[in-house]
Residue frames as a rotation matrix with the C-alpha (Angstrom) as fourth column:
UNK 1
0.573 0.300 -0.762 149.20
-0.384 -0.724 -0.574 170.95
-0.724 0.622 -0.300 115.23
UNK 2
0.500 -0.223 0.837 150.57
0.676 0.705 -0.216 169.81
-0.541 0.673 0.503 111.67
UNK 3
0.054 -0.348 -0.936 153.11
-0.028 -0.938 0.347 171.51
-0.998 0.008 -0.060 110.77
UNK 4
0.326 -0.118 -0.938 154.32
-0.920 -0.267 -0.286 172.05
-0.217 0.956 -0.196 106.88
UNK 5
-0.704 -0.523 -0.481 156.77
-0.657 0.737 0.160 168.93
0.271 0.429 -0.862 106.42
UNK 6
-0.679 0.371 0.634 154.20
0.006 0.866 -0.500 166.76
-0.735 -0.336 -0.590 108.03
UNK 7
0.450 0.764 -0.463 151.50
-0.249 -0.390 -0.886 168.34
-0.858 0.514 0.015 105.13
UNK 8
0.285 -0.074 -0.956 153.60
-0.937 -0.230 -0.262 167.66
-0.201 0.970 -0.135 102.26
UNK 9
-0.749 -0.545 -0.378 154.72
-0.610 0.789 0.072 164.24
0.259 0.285 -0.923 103.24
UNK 10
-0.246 0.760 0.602 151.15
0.116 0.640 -0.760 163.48
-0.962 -0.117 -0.246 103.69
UNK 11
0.678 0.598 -0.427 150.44
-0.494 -0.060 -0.867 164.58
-0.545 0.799 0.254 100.64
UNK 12
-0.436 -0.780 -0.449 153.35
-0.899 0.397 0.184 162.71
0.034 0.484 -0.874 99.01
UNK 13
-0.661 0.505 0.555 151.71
-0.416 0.368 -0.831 159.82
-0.625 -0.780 -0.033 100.67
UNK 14
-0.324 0.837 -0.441 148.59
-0.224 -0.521 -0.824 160.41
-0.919 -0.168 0.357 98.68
UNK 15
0.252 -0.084 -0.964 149.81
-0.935 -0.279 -0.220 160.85
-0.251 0.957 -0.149 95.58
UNK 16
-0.740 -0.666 0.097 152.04
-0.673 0.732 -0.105 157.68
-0.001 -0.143 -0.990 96.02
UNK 17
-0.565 0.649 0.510 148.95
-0.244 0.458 -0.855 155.83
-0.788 -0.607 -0.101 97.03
UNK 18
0.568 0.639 -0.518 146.43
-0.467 -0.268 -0.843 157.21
-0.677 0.721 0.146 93.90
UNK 19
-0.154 -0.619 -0.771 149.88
-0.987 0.134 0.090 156.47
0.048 0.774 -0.631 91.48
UNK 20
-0.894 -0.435 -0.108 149.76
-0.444 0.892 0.078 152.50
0.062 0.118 -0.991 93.29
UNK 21
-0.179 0.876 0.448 145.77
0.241 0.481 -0.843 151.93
-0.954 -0.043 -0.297 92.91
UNK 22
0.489 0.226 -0.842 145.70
-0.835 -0.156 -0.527 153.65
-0.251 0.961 0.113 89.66
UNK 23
-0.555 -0.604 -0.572 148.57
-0.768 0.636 0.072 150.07
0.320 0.479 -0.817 88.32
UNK 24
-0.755 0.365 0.545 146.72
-0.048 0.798 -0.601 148.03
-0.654 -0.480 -0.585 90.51
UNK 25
0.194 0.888 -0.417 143.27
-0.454 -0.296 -0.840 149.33
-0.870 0.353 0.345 88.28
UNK 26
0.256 -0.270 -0.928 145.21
-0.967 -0.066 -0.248 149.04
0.005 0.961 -0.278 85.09
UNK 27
0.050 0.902 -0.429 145.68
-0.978 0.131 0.161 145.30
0.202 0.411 0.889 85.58
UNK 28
-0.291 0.865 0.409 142.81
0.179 0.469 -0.865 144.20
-0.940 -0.178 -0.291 87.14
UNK 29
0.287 0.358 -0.888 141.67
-0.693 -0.562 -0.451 146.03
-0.661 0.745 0.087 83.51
UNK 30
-0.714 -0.568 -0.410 144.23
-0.700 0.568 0.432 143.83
-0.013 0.595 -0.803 81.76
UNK 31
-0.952 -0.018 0.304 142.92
-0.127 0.932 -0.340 140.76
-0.277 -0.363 -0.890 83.36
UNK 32
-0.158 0.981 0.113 139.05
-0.068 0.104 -0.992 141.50
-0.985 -0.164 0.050 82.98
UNK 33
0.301 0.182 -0.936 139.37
-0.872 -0.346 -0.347 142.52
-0.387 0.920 0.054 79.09
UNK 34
-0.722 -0.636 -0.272 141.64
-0.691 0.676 0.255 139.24
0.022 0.372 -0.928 78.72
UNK 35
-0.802 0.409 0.435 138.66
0.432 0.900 -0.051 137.20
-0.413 0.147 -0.899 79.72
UNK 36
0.277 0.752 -0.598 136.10
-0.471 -0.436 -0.767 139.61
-0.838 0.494 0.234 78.29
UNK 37
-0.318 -0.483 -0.816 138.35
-0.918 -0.060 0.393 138.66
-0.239 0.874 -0.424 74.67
UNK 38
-0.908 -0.391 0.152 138.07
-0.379 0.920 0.100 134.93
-0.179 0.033 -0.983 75.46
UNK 39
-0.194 0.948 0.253 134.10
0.116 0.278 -0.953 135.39
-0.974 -0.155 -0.164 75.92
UNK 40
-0.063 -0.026 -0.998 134.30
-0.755 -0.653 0.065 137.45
-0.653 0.757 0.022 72.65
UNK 41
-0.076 -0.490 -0.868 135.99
-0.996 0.084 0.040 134.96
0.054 0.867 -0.495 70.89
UNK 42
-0.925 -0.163 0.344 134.04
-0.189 0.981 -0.042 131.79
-0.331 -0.104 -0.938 71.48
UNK 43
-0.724 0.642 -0.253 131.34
-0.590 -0.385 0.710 133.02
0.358 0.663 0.657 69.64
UNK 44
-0.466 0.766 -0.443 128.70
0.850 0.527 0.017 131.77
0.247 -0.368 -0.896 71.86
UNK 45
0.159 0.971 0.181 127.02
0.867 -0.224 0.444 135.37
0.472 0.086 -0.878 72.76
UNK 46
-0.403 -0.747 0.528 127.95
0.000 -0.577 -0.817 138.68
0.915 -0.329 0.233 73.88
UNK 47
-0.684 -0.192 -0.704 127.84
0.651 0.277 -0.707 139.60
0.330 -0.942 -0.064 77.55
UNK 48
-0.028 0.979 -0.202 124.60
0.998 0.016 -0.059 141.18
-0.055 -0.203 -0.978 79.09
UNK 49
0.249 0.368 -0.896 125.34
0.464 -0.857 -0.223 144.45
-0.850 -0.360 -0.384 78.93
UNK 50
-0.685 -0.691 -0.232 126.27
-0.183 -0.145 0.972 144.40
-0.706 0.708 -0.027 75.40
UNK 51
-0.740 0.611 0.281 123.29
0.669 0.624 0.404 142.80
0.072 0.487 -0.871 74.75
UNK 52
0.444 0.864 -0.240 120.91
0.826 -0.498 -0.264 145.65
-0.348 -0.081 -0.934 75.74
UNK 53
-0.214 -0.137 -0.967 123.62
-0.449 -0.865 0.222 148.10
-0.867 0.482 0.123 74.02
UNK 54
-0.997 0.000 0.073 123.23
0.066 0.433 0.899 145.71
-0.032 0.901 -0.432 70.79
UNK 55
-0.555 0.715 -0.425 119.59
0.757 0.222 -0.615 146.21
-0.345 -0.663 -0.664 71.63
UNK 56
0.332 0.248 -0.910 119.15
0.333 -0.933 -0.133 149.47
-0.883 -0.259 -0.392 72.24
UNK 57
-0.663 -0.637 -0.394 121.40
-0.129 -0.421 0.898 150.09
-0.737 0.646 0.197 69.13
UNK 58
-0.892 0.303 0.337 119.29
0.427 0.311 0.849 148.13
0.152 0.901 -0.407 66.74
UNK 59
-0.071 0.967 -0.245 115.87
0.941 -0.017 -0.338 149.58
-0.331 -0.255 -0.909 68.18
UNK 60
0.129 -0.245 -0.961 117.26
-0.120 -0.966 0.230 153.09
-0.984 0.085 -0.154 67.44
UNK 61
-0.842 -0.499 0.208 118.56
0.038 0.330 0.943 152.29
-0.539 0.801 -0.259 64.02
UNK 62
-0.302 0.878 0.371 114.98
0.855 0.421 -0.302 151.90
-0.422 0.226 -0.878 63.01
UNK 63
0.590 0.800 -0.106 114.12
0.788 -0.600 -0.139 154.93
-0.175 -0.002 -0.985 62.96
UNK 64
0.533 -0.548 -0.644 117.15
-0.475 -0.824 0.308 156.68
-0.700 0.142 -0.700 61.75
UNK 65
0.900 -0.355 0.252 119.12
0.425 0.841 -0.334 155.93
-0.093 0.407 0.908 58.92
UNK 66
0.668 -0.726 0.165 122.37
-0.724 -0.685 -0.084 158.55
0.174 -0.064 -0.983 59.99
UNK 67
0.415 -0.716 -0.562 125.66
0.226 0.679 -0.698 156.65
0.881 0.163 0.444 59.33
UNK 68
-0.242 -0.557 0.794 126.70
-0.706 -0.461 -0.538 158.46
0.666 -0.691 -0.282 62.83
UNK 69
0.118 0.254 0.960 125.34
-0.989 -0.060 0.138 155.86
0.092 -0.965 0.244 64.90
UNK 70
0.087 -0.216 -0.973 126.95
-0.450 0.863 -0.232 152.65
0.889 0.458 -0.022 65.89
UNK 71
0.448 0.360 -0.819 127.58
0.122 0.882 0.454 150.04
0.886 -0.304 0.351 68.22
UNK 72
-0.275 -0.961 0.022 130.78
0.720 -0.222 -0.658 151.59
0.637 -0.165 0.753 69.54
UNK 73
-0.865 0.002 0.502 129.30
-0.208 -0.912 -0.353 155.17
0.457 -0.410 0.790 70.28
UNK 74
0.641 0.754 0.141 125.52
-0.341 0.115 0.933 153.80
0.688 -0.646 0.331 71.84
UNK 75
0.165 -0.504 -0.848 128.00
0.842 0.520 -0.145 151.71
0.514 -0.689 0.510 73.99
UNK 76
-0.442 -0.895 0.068 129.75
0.748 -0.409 -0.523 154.86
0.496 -0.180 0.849 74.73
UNK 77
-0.748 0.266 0.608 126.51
-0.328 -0.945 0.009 156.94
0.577 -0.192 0.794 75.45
UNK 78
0.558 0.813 -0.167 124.88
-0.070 0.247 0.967 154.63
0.827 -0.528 0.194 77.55
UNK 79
0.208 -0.799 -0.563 127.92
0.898 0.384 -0.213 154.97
0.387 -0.462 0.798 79.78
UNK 80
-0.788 -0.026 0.615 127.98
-0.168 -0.952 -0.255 158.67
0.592 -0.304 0.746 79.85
UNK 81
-0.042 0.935 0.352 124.50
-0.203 -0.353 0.913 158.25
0.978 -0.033 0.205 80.87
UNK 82
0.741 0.529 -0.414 124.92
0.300 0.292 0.908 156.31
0.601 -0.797 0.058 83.80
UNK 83
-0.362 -0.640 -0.678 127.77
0.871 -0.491 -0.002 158.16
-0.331 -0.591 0.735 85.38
UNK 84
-0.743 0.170 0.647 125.88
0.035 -0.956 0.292 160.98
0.669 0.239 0.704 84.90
UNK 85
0.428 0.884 0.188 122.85
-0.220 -0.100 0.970 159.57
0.877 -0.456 0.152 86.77
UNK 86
0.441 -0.046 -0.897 125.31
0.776 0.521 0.355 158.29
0.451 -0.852 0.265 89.71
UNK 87
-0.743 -0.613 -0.267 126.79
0.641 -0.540 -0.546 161.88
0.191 -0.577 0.794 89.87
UNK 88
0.086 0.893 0.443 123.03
-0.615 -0.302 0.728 162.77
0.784 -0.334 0.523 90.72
UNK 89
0.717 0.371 -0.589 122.66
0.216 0.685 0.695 159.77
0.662 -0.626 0.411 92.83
UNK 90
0.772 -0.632 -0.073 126.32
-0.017 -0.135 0.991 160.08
-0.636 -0.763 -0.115 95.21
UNK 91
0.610 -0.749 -0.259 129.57
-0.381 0.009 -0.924 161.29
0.694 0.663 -0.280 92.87
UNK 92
0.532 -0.506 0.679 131.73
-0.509 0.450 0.734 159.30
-0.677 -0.736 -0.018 95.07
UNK 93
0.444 0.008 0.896 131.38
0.177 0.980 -0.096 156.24
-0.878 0.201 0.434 93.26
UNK 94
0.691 -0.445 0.570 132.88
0.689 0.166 -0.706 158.20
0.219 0.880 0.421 90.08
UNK 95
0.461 -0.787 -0.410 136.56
-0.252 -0.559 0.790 158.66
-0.851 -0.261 -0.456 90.09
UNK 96
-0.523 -0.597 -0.609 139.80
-0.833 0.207 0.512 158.44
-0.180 0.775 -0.606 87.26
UNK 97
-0.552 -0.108 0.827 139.03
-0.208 0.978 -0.011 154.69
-0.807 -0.178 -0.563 86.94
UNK 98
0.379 0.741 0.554 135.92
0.605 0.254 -0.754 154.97
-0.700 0.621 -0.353 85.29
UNK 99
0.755 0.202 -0.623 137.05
-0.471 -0.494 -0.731 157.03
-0.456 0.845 -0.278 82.82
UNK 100
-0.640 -0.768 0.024 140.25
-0.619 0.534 0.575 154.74
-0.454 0.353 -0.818 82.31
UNK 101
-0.397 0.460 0.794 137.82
0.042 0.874 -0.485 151.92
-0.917 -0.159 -0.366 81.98
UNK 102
0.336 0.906 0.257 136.42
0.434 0.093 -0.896 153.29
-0.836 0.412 -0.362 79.38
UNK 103
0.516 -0.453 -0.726 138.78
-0.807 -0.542 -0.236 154.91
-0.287 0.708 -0.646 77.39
UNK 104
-0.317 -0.948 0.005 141.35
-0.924 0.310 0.225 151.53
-0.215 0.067 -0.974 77.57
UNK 105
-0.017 0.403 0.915 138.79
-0.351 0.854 -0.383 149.00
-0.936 -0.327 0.127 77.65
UNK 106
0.898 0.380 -0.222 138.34
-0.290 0.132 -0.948 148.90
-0.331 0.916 0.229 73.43
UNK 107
0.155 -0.925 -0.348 142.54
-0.952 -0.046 -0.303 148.87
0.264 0.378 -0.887 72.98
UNK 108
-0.570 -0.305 0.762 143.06
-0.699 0.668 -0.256 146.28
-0.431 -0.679 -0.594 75.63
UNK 109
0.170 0.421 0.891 140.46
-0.097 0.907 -0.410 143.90
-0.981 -0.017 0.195 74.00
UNK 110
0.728 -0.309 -0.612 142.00
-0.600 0.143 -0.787 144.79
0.331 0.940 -0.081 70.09
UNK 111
-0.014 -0.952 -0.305 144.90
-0.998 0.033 -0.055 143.90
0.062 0.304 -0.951 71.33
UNK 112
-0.298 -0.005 0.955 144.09
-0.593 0.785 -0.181 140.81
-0.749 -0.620 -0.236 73.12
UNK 113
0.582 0.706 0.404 141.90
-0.212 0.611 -0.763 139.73
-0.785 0.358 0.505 70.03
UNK 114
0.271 -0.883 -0.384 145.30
-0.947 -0.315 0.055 139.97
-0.170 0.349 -0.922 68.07
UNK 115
-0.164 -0.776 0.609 146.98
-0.975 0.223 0.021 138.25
-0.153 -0.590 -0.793 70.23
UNK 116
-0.139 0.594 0.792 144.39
-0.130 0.782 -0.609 135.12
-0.982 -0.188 -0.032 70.65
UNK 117
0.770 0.603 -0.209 143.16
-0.319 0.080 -0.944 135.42
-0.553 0.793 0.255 66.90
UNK 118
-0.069 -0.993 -0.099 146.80
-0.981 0.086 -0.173 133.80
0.180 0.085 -0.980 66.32
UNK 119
-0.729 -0.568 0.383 146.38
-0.671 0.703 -0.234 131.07
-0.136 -0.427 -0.894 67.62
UNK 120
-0.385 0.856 0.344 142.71
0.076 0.401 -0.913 130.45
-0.920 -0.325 -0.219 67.00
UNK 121
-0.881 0.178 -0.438 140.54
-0.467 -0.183 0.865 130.16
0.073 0.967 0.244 64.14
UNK 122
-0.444 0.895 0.035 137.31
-0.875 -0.442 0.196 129.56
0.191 0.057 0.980 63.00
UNK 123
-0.094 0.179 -0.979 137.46
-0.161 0.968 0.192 125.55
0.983 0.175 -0.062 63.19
UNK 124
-0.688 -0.508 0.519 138.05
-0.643 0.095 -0.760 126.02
0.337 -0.856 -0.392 66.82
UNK 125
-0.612 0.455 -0.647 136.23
0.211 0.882 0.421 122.94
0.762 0.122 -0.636 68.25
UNK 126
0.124 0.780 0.613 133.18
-0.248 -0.574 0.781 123.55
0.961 -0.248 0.122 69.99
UNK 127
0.670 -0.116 -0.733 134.65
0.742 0.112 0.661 121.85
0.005 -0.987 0.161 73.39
UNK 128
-0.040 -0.977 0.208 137.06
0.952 -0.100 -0.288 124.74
0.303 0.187 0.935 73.30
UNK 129
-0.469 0.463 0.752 134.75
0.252 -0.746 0.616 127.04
0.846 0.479 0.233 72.56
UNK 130
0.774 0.620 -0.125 132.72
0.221 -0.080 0.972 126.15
0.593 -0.780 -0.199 75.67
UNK 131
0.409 -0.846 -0.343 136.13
0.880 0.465 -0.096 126.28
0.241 -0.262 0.934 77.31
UNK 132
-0.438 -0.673 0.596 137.00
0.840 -0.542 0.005 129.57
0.319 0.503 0.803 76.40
UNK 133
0.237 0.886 0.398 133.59
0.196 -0.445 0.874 130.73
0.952 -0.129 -0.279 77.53
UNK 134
0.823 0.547 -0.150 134.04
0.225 -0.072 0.972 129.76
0.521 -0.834 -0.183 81.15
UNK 135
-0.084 -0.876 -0.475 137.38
0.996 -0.087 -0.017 130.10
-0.026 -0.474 0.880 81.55
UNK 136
-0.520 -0.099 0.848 136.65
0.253 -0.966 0.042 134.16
0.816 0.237 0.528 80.05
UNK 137
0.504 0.837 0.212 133.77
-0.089 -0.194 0.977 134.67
0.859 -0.511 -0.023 82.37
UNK 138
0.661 -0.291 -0.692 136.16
0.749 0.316 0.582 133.13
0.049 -0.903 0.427 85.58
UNK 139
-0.507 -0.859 0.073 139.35
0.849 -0.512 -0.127 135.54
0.146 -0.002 0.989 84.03
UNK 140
-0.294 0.624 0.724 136.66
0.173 -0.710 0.682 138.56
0.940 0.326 0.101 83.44
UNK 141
0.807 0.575 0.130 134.70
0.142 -0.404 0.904 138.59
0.573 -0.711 -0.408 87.07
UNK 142
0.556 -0.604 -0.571 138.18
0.830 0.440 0.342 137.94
0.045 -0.664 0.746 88.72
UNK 143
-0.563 -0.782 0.268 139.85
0.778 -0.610 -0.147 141.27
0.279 0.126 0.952 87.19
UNK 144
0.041 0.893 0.449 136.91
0.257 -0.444 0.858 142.80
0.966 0.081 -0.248 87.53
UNK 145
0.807 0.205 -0.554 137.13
0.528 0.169 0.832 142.40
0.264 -0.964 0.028 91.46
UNK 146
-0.023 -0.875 -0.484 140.61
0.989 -0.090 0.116 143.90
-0.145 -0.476 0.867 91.28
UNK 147
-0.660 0.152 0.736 139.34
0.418 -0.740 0.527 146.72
0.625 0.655 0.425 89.64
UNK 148
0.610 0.792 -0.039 136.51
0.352 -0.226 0.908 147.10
0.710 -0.568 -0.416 92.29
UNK 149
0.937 0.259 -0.235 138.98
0.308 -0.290 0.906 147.03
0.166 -0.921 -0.352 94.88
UNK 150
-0.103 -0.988 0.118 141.61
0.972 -0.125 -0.198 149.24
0.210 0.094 0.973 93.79
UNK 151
0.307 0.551 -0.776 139.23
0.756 -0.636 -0.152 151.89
-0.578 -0.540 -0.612 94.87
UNK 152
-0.779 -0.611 -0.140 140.68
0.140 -0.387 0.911 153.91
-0.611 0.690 0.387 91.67
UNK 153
-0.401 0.334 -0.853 137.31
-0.853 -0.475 0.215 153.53
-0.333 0.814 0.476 90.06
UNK 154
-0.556 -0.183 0.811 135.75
0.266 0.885 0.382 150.85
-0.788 0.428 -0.443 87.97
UNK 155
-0.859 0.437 0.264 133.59
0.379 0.197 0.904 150.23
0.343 0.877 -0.335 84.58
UNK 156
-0.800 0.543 0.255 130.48
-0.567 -0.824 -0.021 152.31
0.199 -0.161 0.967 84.49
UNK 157
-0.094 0.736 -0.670 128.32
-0.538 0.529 0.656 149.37
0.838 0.423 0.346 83.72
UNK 158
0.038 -0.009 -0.999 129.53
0.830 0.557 0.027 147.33
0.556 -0.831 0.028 87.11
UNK 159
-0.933 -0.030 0.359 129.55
-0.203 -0.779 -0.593 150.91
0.298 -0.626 0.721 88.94
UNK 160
0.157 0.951 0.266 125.08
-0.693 -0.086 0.716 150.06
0.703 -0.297 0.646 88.96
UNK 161
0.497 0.036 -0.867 125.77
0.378 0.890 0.254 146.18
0.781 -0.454 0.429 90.53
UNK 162
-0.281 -0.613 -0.738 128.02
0.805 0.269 -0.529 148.14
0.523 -0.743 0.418 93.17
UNK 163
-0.595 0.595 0.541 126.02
-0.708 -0.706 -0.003 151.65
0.380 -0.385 0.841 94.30
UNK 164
0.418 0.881 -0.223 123.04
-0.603 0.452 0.657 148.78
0.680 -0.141 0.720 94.39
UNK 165
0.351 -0.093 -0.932 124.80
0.442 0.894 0.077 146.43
0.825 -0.439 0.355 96.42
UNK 166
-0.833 -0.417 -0.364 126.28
0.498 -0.279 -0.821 149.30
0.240 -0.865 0.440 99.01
UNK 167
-0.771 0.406 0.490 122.98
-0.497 -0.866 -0.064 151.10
0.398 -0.293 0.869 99.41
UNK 168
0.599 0.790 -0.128 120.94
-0.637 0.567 0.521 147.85
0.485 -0.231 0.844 100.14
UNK 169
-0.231 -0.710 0.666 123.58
-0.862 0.467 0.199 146.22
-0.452 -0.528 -0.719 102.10
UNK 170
0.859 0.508 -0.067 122.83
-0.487 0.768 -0.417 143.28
-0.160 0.391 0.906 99.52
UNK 171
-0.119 -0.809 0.575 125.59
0.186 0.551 0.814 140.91
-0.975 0.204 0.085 98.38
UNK 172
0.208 0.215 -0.954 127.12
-0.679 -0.670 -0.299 141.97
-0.704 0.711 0.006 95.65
UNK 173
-0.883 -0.388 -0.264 127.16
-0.399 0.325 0.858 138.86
-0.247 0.863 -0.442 93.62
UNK 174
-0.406 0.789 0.462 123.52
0.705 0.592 -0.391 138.64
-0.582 0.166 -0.796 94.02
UNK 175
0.224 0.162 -0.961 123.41
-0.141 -0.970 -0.196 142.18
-0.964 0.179 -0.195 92.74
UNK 176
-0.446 -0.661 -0.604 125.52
-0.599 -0.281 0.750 141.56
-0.666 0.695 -0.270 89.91
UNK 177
-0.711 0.559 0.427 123.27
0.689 0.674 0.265 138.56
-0.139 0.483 -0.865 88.79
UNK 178
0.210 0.969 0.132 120.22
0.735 -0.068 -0.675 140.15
-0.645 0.239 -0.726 88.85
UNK 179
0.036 -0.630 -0.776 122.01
-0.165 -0.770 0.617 143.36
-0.986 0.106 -0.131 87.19
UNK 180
-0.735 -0.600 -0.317 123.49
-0.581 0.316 0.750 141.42
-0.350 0.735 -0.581 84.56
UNK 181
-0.553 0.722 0.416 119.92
0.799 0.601 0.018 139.16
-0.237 0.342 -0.909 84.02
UNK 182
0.323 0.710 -0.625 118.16
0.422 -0.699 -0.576 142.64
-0.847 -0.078 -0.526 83.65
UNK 183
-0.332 -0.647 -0.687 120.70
-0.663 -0.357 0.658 143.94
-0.671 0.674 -0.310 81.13
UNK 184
-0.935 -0.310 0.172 120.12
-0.040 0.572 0.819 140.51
-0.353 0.759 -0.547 79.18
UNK 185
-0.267 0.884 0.383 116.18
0.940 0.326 -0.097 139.84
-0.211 0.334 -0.919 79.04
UNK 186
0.134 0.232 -0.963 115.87
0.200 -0.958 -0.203 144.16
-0.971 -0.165 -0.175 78.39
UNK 187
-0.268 -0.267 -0.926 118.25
-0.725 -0.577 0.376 144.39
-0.634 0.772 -0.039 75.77
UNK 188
-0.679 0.190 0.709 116.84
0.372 0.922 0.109 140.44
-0.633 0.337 -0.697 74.34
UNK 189
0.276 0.961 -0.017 113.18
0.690 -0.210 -0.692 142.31
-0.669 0.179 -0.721 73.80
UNK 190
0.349 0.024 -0.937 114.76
-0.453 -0.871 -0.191 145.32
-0.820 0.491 -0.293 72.23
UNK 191
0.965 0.111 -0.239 116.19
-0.256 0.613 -0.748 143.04
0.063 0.782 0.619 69.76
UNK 192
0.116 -0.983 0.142 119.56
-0.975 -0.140 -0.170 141.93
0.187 -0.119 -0.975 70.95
UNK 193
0.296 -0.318 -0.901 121.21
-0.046 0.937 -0.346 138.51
0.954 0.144 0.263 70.21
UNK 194
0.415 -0.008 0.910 120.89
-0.905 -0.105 0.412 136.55
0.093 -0.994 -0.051 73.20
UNK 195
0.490 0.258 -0.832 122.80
-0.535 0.843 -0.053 133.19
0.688 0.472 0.552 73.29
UNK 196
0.905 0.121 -0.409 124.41
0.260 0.604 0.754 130.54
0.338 -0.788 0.515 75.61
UNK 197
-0.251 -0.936 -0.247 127.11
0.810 -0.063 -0.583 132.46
0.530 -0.346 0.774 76.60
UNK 198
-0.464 0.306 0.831 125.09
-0.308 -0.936 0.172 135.42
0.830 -0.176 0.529 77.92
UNK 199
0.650 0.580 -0.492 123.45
-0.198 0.754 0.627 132.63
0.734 -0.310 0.604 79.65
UNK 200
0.120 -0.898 -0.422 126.86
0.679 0.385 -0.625 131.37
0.724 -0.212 0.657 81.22
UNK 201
-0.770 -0.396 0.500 127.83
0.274 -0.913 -0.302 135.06
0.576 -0.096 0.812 82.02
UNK 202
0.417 0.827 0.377 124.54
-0.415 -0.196 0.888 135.89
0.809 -0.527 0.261 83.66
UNK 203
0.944 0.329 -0.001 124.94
-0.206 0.595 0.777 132.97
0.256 -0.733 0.630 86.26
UNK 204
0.601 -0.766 -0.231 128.67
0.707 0.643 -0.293 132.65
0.373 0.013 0.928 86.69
UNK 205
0.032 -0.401 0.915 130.20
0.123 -0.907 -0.402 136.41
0.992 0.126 0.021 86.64
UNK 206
0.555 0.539 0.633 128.14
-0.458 -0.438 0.774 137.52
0.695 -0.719 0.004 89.94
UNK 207
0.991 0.129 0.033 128.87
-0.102 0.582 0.807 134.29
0.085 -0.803 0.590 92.39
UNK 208
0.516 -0.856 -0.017 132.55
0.682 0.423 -0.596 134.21
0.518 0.296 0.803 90.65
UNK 209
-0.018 -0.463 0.886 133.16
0.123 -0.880 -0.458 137.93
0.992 0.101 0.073 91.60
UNK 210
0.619 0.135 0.774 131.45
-0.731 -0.261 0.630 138.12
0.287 -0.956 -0.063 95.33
UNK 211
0.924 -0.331 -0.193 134.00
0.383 0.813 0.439 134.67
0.011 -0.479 0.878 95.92
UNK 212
0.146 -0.989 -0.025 136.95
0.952 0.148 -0.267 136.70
0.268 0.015 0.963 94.85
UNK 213
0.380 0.046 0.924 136.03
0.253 -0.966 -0.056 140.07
0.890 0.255 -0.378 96.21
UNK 214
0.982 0.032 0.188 136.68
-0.191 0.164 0.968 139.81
0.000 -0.986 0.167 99.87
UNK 215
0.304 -0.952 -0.036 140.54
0.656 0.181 0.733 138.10
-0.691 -0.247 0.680 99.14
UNK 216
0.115 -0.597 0.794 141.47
0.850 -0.355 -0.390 140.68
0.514 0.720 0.466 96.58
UNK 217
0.682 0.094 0.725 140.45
-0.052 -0.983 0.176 143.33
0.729 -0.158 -0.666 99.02
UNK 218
0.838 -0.508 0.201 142.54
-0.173 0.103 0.980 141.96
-0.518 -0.855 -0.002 102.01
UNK 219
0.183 -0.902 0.390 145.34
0.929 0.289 0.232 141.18
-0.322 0.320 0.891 99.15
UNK 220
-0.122 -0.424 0.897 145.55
0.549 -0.782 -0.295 144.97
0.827 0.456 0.328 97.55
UNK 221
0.792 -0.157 0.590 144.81
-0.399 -0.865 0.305 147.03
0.463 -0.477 -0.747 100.79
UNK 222
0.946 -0.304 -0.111 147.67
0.224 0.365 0.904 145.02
-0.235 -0.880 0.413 102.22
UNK 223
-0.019 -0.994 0.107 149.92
0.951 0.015 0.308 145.72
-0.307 0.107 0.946 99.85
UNK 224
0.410 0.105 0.906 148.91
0.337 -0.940 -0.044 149.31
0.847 0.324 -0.421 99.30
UNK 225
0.976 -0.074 0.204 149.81
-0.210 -0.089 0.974 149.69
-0.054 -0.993 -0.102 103.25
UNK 226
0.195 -0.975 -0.108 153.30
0.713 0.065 0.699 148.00
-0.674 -0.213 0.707 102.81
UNK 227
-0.240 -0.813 0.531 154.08
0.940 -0.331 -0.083 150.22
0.243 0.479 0.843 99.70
UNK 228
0.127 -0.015 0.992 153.36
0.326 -0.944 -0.056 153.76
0.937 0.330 -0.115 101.07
């Protein structure tokens, strides 16, 4: 039987735990937004799921001329939407995380574009540029993964590439490709600017993430285990 002191120092436990996946979340966040910034800022194309909100934005837009809608808030309501359809589908999968993710993700890439927009400028030479691409895309799927497996949550948008990849026992960096290629040729048609960095991102993100999911998980549940 469990008595009281064993009940409160499990919950202590708990909490402790939630407090060290929630830092662990926050950054993996860092890390993903840092190469999200770099993709940003090599002006070669946004990333596929930007591309069907840049899409989706401009198809709407047509047909309304209300100064309330922008790029910022479709982003923001095509997110509600799908954590709305996965707490139909299995609310597990949404927890704090995703709503961090989404509240911190816009600071975390001002700041970064600060930071970087120092040092850079428009002359930046186009071997940089490509640089910057793949090096964002490698930093970007890599936090990403820590974010997956801080079990804290993650980005609504990679919440579809991971429901789909645990309910079809599929690998999830083939998931995340096709995901992320659906996101681009969807939001292309609606009228979103596709260009060779969406490209990049499409084919790089997926195969980068499923290589580094597997050691980030055996590297954060190990140290979640030593610290609690």
């Amino acid at each position: 039987m469990e008595s009281k002191g064993d009940g409160v120092n499990k919950m202590k436990r708990g909490t402790k735990e939630w407090i060290i996946r929630a830092i662990i979340l926050m950054i993996g966040l860092a890390i993903a937004h840092l190469g999200v910034t770099l993709f940003l800022l090599s002006d070669m194309g946004a990333d596929p799921f930007n591309v069907f909100v840049q899409g989706l934005y401009h198809r709407i837009s047509v047909f309304t001329s209300s100064g309330v809608l922008t790029h910022g808030r479709t982003h923001m309501a095509i997110s509600l939407f799908i954590i709305i359809v996965l707490l139909l589908v299995d609310r597990s999968y949404i927890k704090i995380g995703t709503v961090l993710c989404m509240v911190c993700g816009g600071p975390i890439i001002d700041f970064f574009t600060w930071i970087l927009g120092l040092v850079l400028s428009e002359n930046t030479a186009i071997a940089i540029r490509i640089l910057m691409l793949i090096l964002g895309c490698v930093i970007l799927a890599y936090g990403m993964t820590i974010v997956i497996k801080s079990d804290a949550g993650t980005g609504p948008n990679d919440l579809v590439a991971v429901v789909i990849s645990d309910k079809t026992n599929k690998k999830f960096s083939i998931i995340r490709l096709l995901v992320d290629g659906a996101f681009a040729i969807v939001g292309f048609m609606l009228g979103g600017t596709l260009g060779i960095g969406t490209i990049v991102c499409v084919l790089l993100v997926g195969p980068v993430a499923g290589f580094f999911l597997p050691k980030n998980e055996r590297i954060i549940e190990g140290f979640v285990k030593k610290h609690i």
